[in-house]
PDB file of N, CA, C and O in Angstrom:
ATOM      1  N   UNK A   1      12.412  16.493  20.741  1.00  0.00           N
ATOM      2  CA  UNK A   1      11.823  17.119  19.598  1.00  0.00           C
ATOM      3  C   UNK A   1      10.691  16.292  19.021  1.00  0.00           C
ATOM      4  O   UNK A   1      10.290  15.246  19.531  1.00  0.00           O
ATOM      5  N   UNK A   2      10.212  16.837  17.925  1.00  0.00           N
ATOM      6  CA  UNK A   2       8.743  16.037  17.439  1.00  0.00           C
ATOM      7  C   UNK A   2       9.568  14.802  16.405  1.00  0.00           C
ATOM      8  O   UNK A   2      10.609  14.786  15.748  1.00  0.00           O
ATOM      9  N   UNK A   3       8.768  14.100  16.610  1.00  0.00           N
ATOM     10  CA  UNK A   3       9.059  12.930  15.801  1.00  0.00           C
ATOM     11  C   UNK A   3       8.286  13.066  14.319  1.00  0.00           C
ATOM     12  O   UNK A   3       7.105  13.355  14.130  1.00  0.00           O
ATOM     13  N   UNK A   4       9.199  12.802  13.448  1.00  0.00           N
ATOM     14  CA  UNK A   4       8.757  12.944  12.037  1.00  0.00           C
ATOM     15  C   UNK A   4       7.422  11.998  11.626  1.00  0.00           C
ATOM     16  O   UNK A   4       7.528  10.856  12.073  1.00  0.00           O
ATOM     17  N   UNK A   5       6.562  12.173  11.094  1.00  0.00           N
ATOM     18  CA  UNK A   5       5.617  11.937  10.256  1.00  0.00           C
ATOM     19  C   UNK A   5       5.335  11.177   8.352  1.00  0.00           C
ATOM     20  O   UNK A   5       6.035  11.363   7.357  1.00  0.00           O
ATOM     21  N   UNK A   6       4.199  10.434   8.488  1.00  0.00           N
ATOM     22  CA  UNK A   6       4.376  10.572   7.073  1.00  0.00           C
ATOM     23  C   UNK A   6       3.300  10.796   6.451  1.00  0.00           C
ATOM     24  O   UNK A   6       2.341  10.576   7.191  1.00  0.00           O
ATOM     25  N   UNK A   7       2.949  11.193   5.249  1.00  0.00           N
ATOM     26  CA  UNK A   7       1.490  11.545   4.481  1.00  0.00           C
ATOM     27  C   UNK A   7       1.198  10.570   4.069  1.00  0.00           C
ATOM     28  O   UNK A   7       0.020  10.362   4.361  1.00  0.00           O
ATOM     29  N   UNK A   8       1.786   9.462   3.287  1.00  0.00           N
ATOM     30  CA  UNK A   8       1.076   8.302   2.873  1.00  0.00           C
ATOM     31  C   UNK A   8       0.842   7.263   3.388  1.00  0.00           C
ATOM     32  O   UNK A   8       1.659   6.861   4.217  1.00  0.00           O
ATOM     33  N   UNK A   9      -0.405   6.410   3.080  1.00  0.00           N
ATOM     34  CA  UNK A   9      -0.387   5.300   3.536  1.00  0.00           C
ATOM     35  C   UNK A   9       0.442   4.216   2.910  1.00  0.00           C
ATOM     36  O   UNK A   9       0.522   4.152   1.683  1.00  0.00           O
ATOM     37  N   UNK A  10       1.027   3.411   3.639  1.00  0.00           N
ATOM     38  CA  UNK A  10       1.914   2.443   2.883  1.00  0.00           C
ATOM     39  C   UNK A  10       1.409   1.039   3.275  1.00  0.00           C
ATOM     40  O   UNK A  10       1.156   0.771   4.450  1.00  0.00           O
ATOM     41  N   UNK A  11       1.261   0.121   2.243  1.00  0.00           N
ATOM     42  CA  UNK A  11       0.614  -1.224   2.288  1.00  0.00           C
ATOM     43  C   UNK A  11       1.908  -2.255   1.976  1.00  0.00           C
ATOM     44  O   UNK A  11       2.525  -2.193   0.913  1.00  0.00           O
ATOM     45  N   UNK A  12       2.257  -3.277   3.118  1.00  0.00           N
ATOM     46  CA  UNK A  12       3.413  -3.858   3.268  1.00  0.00           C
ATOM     47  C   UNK A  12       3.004  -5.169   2.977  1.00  0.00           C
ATOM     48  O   UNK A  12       2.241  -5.534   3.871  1.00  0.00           O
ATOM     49  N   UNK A  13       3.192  -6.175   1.999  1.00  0.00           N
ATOM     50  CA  UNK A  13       2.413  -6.944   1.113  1.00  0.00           C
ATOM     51  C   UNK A  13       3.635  -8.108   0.830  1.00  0.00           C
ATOM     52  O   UNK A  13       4.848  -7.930   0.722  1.00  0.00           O
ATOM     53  N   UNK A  14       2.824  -9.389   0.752  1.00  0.00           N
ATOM     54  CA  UNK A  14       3.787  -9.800  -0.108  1.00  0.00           C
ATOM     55  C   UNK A  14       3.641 -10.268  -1.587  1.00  0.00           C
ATOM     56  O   UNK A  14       2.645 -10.504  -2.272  1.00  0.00           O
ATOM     57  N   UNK A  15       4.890 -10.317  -1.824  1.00  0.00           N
ATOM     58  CA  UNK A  15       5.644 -10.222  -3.348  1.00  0.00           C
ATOM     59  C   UNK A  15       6.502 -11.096  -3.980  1.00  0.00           C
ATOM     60  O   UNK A  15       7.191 -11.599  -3.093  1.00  0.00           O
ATOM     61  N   UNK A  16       6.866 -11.608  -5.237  1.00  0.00           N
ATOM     62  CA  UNK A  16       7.746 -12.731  -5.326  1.00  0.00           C
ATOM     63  C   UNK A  16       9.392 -11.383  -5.484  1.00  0.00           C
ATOM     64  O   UNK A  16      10.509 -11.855  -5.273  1.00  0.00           O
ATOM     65  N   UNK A  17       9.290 -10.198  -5.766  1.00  0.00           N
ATOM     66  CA  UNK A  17      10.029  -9.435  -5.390  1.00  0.00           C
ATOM     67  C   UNK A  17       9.669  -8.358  -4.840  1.00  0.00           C
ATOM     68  O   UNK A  17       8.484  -8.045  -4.729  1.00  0.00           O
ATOM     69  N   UNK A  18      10.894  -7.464  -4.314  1.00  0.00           N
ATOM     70  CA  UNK A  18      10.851  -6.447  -3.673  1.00  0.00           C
ATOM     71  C   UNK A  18      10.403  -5.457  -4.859  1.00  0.00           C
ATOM     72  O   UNK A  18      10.990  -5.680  -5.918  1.00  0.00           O
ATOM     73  N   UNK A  19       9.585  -4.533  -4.874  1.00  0.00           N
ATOM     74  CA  UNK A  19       8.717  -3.878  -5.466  1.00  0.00           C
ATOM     75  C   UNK A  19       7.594  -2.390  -5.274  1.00  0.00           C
ATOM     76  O   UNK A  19       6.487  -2.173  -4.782  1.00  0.00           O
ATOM     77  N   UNK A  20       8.197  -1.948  -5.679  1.00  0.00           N
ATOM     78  CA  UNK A  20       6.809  -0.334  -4.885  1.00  0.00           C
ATOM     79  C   UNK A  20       5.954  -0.307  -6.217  1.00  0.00           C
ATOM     80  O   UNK A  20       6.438  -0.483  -7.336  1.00  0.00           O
ATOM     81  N   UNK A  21       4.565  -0.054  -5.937  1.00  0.00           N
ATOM     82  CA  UNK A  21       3.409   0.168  -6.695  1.00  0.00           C
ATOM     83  C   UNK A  21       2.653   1.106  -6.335  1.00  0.00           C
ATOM     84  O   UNK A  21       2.359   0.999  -5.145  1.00  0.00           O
ATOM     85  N   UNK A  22       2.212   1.970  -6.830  1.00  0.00           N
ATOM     86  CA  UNK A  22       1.618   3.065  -6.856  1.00  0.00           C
ATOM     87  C   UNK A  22       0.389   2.851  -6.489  1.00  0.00           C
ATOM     88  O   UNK A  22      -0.007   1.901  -7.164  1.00  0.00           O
ATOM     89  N   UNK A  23      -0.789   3.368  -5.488  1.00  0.00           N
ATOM     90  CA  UNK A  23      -1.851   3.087  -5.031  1.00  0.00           C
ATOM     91  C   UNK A  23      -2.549   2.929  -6.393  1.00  0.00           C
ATOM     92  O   UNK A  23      -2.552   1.825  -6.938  1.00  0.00           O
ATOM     93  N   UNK A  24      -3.268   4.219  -7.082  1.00  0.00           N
ATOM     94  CA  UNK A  24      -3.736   4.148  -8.166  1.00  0.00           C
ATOM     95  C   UNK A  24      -3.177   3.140  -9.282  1.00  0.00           C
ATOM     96  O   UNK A  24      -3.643   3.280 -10.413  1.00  0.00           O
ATOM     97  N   UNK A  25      -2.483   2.410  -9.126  1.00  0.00           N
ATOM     98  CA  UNK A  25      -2.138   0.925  -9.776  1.00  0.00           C
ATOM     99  C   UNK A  25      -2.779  -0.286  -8.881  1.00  0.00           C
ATOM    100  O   UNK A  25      -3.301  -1.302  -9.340  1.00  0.00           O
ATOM    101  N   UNK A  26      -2.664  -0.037  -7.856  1.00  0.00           N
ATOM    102  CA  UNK A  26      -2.903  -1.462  -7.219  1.00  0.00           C
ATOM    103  C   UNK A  26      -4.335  -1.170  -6.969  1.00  0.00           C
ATOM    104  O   UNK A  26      -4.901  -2.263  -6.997  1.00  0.00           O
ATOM    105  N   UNK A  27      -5.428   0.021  -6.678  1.00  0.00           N
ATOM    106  CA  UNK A  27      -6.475  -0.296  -7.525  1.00  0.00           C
ATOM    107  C   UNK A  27      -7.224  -0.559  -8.345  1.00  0.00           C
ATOM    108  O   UNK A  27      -8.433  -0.755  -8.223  1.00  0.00           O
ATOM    109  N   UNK A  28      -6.305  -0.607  -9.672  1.00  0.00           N
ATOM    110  CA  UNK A  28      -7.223  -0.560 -10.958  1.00  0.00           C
ATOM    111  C   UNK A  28      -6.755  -2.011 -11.509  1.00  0.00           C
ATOM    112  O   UNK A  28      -7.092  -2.443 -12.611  1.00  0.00           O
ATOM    113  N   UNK A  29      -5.680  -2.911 -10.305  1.00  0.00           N
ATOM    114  CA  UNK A  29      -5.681  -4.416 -10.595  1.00  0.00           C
ATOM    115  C   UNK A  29      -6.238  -5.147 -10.201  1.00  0.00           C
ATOM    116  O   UNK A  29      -6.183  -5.493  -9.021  1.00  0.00           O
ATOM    117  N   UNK A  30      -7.168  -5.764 -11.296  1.00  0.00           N
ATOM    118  CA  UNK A  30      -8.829  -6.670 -10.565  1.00  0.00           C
ATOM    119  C   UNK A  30      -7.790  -7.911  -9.277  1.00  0.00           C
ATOM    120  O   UNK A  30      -8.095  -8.201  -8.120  1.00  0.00           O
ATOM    121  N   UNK A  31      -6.923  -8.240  -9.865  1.00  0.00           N
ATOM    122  CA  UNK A  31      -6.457  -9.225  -9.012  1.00  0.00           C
ATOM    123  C   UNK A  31      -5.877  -9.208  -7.589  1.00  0.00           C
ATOM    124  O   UNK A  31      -5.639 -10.130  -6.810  1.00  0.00           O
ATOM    125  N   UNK A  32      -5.722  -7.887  -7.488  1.00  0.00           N
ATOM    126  CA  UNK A  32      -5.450  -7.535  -5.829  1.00  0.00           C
ATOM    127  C   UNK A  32      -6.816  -7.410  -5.030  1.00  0.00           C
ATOM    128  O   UNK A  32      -7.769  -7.446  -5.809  1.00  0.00           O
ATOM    129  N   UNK A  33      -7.149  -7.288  -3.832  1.00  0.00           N
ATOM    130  CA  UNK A  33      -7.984  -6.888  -3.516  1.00  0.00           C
ATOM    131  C   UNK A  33      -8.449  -4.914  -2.754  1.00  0.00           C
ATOM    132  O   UNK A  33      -9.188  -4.549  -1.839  1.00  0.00           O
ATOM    133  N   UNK A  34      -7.617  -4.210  -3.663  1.00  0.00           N
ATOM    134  CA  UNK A  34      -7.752  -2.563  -3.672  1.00  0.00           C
ATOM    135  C   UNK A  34      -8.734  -1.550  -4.173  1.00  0.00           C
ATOM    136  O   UNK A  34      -8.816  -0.339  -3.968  1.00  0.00           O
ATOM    137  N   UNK A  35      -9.654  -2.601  -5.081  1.00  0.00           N
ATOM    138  CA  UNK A  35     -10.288  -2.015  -6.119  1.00  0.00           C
ATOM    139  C   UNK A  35     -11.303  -0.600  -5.254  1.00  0.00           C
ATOM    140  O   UNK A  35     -11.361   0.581  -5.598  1.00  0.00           O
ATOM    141  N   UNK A  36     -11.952  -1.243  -4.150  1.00  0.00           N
ATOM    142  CA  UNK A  36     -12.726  -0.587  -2.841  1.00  0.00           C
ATOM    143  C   UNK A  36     -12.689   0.617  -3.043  1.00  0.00           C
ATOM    144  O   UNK A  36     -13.583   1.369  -3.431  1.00  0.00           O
ATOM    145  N   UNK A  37     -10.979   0.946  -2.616  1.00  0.00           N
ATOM    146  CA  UNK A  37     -10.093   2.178  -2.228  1.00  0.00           C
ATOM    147  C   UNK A  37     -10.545   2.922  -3.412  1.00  0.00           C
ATOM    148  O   UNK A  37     -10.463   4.124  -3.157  1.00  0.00           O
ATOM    149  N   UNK A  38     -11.030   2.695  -4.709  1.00  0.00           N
ATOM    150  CA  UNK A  38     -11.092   3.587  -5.606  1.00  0.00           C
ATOM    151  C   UNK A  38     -12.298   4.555  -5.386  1.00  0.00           C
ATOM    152  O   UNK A  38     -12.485   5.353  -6.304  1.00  0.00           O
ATOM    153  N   UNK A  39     -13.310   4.625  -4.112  1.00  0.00           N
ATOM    154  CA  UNK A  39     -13.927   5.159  -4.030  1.00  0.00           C
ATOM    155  C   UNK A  39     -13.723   6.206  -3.196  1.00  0.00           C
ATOM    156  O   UNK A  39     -14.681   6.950  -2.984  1.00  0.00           O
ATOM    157  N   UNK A  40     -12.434   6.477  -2.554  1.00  0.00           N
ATOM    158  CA  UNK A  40     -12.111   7.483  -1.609  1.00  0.00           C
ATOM    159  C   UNK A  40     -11.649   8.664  -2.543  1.00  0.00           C
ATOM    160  O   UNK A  40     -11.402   9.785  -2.098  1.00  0.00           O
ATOM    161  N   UNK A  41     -11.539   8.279  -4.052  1.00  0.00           N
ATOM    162  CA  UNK A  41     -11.121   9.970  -4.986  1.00  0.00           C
ATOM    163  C   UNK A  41      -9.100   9.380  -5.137  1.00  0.00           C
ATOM    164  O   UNK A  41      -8.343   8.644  -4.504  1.00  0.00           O
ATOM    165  N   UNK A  42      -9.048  10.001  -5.995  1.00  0.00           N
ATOM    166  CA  UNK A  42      -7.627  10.145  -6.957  1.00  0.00           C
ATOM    167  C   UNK A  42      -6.930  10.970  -5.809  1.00  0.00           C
ATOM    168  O   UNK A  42      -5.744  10.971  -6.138  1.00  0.00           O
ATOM    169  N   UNK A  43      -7.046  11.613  -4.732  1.00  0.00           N
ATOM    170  CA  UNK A  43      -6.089  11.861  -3.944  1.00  0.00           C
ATOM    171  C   UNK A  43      -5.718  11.454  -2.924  1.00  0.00           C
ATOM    172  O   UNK A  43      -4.651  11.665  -2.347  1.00  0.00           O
ATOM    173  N   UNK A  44      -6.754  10.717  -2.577  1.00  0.00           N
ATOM    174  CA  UNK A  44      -6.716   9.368  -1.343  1.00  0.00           C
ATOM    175  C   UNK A  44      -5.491   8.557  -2.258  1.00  0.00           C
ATOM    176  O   UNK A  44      -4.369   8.347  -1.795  1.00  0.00           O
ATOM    177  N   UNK A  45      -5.816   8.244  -3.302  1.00  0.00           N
ATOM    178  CA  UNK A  45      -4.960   6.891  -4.139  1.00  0.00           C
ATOM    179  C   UNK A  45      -3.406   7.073  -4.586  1.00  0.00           C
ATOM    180  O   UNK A  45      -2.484   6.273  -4.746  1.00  0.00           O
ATOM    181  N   UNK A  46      -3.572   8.936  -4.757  1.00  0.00           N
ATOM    182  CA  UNK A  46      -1.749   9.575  -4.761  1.00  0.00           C
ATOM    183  C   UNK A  46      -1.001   9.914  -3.768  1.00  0.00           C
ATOM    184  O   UNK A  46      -0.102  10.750  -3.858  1.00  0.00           O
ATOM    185  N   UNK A  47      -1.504   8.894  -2.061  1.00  0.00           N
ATOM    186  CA  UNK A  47      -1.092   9.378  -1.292  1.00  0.00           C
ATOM    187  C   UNK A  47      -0.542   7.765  -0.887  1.00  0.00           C
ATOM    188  O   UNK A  47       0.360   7.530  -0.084  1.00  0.00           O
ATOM    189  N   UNK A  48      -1.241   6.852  -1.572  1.00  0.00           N
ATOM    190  CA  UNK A  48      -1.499   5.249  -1.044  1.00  0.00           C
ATOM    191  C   UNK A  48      -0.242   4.434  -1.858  1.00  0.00           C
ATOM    192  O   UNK A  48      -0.363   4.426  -3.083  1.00  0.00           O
ATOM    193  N   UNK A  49       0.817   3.826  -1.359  1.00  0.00           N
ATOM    194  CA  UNK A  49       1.617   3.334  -1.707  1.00  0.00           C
ATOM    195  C   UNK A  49       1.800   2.128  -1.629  1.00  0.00           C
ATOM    196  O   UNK A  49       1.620   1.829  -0.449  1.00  0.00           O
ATOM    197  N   UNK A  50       2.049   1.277  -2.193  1.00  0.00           N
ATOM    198  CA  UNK A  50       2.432  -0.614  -1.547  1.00  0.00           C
ATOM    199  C   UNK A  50       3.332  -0.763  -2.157  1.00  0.00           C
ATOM    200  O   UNK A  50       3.577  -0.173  -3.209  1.00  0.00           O
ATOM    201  N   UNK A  51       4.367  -2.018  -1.335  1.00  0.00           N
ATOM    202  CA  UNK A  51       5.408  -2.377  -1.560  1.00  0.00           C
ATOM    203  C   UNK A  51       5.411  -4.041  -1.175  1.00  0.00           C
ATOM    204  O   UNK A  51       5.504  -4.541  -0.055  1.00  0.00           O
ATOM    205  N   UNK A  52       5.292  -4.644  -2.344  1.00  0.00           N
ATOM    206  CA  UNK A  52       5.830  -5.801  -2.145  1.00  0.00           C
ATOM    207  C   UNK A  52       7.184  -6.511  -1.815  1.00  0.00           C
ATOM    208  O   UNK A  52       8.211  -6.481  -2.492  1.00  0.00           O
ATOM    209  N   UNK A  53       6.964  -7.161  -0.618  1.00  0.00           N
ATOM    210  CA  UNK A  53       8.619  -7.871  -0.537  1.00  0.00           C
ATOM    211  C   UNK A  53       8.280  -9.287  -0.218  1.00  0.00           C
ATOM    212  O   UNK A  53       7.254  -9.707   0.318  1.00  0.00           O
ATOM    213  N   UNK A  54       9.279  -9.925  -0.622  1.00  0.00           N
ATOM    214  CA  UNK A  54       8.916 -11.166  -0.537  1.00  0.00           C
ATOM    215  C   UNK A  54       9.388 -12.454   0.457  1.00  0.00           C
ATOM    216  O   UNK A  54      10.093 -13.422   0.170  1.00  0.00           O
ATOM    217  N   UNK A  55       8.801 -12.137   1.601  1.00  0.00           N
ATOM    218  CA  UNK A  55       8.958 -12.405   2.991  1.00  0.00           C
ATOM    219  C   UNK A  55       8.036 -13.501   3.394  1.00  0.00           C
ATOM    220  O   UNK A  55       6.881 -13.314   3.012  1.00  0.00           O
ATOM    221  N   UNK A  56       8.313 -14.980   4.300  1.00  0.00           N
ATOM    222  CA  UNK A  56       7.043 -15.678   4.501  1.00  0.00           C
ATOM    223  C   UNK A  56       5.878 -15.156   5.237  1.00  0.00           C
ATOM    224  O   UNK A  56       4.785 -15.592   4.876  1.00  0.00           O
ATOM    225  N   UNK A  57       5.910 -14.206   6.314  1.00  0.00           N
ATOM    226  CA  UNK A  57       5.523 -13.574   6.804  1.00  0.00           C
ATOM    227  C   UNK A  57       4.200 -13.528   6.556  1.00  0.00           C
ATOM    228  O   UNK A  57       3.146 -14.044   6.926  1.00  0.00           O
ATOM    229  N   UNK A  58       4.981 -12.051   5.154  1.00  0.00           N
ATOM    230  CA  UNK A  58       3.870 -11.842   4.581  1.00  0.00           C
ATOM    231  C   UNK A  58       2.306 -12.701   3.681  1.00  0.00           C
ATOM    232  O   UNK A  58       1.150 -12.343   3.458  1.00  0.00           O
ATOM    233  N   UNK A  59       3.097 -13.907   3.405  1.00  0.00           N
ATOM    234  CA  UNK A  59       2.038 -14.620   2.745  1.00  0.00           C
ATOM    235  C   UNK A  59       0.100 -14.937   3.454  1.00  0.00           C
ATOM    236  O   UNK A  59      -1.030 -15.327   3.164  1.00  0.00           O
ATOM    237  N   UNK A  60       1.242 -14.227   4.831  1.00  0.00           N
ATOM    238  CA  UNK A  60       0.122 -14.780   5.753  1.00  0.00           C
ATOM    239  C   UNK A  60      -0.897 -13.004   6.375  1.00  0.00           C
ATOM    240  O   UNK A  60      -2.015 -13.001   6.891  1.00  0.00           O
ATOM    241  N   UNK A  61      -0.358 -12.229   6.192  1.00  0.00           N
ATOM    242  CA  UNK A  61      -0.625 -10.641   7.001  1.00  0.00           C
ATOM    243  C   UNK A  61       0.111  -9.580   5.777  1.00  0.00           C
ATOM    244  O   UNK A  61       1.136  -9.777   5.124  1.00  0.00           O
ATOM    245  N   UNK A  62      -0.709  -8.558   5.760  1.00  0.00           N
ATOM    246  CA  UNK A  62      -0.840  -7.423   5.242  1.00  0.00           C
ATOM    247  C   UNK A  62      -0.329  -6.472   6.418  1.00  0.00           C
ATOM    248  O   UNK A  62      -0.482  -6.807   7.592  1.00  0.00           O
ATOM    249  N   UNK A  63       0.448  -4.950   5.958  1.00  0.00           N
ATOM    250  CA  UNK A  63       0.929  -4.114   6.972  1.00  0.00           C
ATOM    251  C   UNK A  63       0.186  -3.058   6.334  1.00  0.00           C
ATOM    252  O   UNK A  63       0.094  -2.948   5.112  1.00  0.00           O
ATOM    253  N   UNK A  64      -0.429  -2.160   7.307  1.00  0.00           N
ATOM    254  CA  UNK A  64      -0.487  -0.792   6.792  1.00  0.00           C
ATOM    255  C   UNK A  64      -0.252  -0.006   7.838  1.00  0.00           C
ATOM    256  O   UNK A  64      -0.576  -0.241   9.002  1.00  0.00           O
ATOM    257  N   UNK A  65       0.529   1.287   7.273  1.00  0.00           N
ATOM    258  CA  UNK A  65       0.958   2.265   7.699  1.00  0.00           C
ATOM    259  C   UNK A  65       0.147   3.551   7.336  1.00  0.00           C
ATOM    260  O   UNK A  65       0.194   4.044   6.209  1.00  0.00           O
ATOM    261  N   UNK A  66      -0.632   4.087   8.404  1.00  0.00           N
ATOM    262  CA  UNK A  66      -1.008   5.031   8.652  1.00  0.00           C
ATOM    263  C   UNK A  66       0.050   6.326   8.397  1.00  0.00           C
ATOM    264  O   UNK A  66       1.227   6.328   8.758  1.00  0.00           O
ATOM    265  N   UNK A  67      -0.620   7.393   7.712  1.00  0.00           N
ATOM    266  CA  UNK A  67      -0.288   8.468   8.506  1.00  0.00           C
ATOM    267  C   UNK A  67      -0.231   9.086   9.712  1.00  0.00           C
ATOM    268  O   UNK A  67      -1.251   9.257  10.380  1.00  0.00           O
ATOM    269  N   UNK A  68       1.346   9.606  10.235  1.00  0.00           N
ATOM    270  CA  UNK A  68       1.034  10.322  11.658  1.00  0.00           C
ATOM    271  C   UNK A  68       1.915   9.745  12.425  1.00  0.00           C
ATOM    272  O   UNK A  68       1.984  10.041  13.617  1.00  0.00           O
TER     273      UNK A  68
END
């Protein structure tokens, strides 16, 4: 059968906790580097999700998850 899908993009980040933030939040915080994304429109940004966890990993690499 078809394998399920997803609509948003999800940004896998790290965090001093585990945490979900709303795209349109994590662009309009000068201190991330998202601000960019604010030029793709308010429905690009209600589709864009991040989640901080706080992994060594991450300190070093960013994840994003495509749709599809």
């Amino acid at each position: 059968g078809a394998e399920p899908t997803t609509s948003e993009f999800t940004v896998l980040m790290h965090g001093p906790k585990l945490k979900t933030i709303e795209g349109i939040v994590m662009a309009a915080d000068s201190a991330r580097s998202f601000s960019p994304l604010e030029k793709f429109g308010q429905n690009f940004l209600e589709k864009l999700i991040g989640i901080e966890v706080p992994h060594k990993l991450l300190e070093r690499v960013t994840f994003v998850d495509t749709p599809g």
